[in-house]
MIPAPA-473455 format. One line per 10 residues: number of its first residue (from 1); their letters; for each residue x, y, z of N, C-alpha, C. Coordinates in Angstrom, 1 decimal. Example, Ala and Ser with C-alpha at 12.3 -4.5 7.8 and 13.67 -1.06 7.14 Angstrom:
BEGIN
1 = AS = 13.2,-5.7,7.8,12.3,-4.5,7.8,13.2,-3.3,7.8 ~ 12.8,-2.2,7.1,13.7,-1.1,7.1,12.9,0.0,7.9
***
This chain:
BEGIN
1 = XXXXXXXXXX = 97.6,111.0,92.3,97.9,109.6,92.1,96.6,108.8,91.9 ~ 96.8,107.9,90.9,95.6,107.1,90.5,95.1,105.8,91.3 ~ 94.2,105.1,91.1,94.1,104.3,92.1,95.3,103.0,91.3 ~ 95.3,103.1,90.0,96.3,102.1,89.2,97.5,102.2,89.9 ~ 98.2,103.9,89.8,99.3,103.7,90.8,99.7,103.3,92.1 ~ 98.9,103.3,92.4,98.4,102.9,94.4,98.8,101.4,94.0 ~ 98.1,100.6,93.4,98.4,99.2,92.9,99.8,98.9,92.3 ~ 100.7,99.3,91.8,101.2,99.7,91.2,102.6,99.6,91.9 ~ 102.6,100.9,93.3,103.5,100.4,94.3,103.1,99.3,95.1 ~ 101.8,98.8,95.6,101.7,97.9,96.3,101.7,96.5,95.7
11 = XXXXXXXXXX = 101.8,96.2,94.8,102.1,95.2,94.1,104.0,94.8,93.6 ~ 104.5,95.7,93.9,105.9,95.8,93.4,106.2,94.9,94.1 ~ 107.1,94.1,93.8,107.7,93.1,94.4,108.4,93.4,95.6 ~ 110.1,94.5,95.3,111.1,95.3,96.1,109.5,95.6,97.5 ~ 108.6,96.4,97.0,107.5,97.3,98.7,107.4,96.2,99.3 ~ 107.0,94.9,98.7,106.4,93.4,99.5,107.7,93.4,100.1 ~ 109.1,92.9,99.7,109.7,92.6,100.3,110.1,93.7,101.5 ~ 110.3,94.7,101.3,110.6,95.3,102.4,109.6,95.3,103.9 ~ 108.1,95.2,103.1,106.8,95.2,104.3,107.4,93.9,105.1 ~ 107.5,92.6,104.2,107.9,91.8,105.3,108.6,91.5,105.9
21 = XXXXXXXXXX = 110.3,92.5,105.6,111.1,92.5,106.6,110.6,93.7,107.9 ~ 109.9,94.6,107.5,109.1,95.5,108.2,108.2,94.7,109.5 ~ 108.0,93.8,109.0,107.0,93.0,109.7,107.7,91.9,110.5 ~ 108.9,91.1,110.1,109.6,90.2,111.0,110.5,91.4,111.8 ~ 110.6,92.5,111.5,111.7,93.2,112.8,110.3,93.4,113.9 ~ 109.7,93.9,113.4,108.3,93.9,114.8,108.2,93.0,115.4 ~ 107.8,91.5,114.4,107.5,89.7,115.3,109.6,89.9,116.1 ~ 110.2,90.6,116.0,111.5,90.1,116.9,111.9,91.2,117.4 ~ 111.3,92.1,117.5,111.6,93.1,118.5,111.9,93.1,120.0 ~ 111.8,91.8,120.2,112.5,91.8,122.2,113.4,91.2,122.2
31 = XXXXXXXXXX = 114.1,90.5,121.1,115.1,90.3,120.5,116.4,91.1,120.2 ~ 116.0,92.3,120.0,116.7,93.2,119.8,116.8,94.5,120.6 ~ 118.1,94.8,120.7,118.2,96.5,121.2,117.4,97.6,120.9 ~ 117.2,98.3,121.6,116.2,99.6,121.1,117.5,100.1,120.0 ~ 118.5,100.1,120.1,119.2,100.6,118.9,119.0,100.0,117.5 ~ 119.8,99.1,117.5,119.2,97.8,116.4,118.3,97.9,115.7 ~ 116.9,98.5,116.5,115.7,98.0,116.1,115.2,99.6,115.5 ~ 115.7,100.1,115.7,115.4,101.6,115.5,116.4,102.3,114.3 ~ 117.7,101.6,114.0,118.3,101.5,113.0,117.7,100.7,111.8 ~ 117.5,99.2,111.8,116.6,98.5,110.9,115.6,99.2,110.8
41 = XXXXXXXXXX = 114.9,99.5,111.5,113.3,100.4,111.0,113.6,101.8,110.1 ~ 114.6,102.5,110.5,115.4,103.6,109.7,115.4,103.0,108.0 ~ 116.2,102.1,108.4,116.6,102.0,106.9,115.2,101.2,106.1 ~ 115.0,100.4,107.0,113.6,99.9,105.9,112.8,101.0,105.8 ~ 112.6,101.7,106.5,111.7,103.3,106.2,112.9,103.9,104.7 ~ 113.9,104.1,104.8,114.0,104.8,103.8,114.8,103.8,102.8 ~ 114.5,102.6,102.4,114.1,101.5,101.4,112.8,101.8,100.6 ~ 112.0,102.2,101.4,110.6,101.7,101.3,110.6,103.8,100.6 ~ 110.8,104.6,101.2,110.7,105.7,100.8,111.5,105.7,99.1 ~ 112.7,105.4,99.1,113.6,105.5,98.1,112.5,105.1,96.7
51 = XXXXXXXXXX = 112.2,103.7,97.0,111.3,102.8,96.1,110.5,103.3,95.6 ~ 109.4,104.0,96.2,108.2,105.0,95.9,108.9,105.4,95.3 ~ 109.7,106.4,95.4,109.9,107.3,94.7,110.3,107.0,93.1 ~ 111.4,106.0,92.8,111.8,105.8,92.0,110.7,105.2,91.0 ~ 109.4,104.6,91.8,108.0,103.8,90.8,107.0,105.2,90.1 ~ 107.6,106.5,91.1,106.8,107.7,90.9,107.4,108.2,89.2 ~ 108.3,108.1,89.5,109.6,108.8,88.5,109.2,108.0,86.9 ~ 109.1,106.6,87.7,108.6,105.6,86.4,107.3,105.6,85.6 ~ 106.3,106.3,86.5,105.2,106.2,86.1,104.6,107.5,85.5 ~ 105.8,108.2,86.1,105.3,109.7,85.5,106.1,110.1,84.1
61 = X = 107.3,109.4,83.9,108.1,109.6,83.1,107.8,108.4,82.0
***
């Protein structure tokens, strides 16, 4: 992977948005259940996985 690609996903609009939901579940984590919080982090982890992949698929195709 090139350093263009690296740019490439971190510039994507979808990665930003997910980091900063990534980032307000952390700022509200006492807020929430260890369940809750461990489910949102699940799925933003595989948002964030999905994404990659599909910018991989684009860039290599």
């Amino acid at each position: 992977m090139t350093r263009k690609d690296l740019q490439t996903i971190n510039s994507d609009r979808e990665i930003i948005d997910l980091r900063m939901q990534a980032e307000d579940l952390i700022n509200n984590v006492e807020s929430l259940s260890d369940e809750d919080f461990r489910n949102e982090a699940q799925r933003i982890e595989k948002e964030i996985d999905d994404r990659i992949a599909v910018l991989i698929q684009q860039m290599e195709g």
